[in-house]
C-alpha positions in Angstrom: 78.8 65.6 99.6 80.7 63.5 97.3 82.5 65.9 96.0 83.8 66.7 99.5 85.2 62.8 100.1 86.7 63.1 96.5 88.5 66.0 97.6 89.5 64.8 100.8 90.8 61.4 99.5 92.4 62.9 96.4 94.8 65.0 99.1 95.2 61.6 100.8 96.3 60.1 98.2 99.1 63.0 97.3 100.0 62.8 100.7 100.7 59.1 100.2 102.8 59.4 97.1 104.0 63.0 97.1 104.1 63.8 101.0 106.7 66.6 100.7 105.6 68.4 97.6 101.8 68.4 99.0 102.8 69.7 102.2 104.8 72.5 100.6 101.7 73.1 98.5 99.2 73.4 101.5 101.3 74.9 103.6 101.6 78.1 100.0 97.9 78.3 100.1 97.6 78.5 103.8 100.0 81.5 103.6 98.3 83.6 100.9 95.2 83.0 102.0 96.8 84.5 105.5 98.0 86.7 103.5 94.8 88.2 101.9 93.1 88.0 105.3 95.9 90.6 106.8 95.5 92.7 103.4 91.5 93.2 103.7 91.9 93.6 107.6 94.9 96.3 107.0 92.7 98.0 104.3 89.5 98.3 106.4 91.0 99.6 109.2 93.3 102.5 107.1 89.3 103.6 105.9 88.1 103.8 109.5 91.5 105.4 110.7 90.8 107.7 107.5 87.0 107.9 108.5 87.5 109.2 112.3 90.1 112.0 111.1 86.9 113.2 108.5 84.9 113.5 111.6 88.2 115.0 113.6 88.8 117.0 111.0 85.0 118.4 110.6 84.6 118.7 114.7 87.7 120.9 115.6 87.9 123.0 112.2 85.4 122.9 110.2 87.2 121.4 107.6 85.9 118.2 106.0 89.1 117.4 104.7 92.5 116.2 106.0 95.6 117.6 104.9 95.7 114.1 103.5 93.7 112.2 100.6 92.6 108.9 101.1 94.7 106.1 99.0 93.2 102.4 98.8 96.1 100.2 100.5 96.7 98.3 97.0 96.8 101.1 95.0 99.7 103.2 96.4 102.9 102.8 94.4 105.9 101.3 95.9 
């Protein structure tokens, strides 16, 4: 619990004194963590995507595999 008020009035206190530079820094972690959000929600849905064409795939030909193999969404190459 103490921890918590440190916390809070240690970003007070940059606000105070550095009010631009600790808004720019809030505002970076905001975005990444935004950022990873989007990534993991991207990546999960590619695996279901990649999941219901399996079961497609298996229902209409037989086949349990698409004419595609499945790539994790961070390791493709650019």
């Amino acid at each position: 619990m103490i921890g918590t008020y440190l916390t809070l009035a240690l970003v007070c206190a940059c606000l105070i004194v550095w009010p631009q530079e600790t808004q720019a820094v809030l505002t970076s972690v905001s975005l990444k963590i935004q950022l990873y959000i989007l990534n993991y929600r991207m990546k999960f849905m590619a695996w279901r995507i990649h999941r219901s064409l399996r079961r497609d795939m298996i229902k209409h030909f037989g086949s349990d595999m698409p004419p595609f193999e499945w790539v994790d969404l961070w390791d493709r190459d650019r």
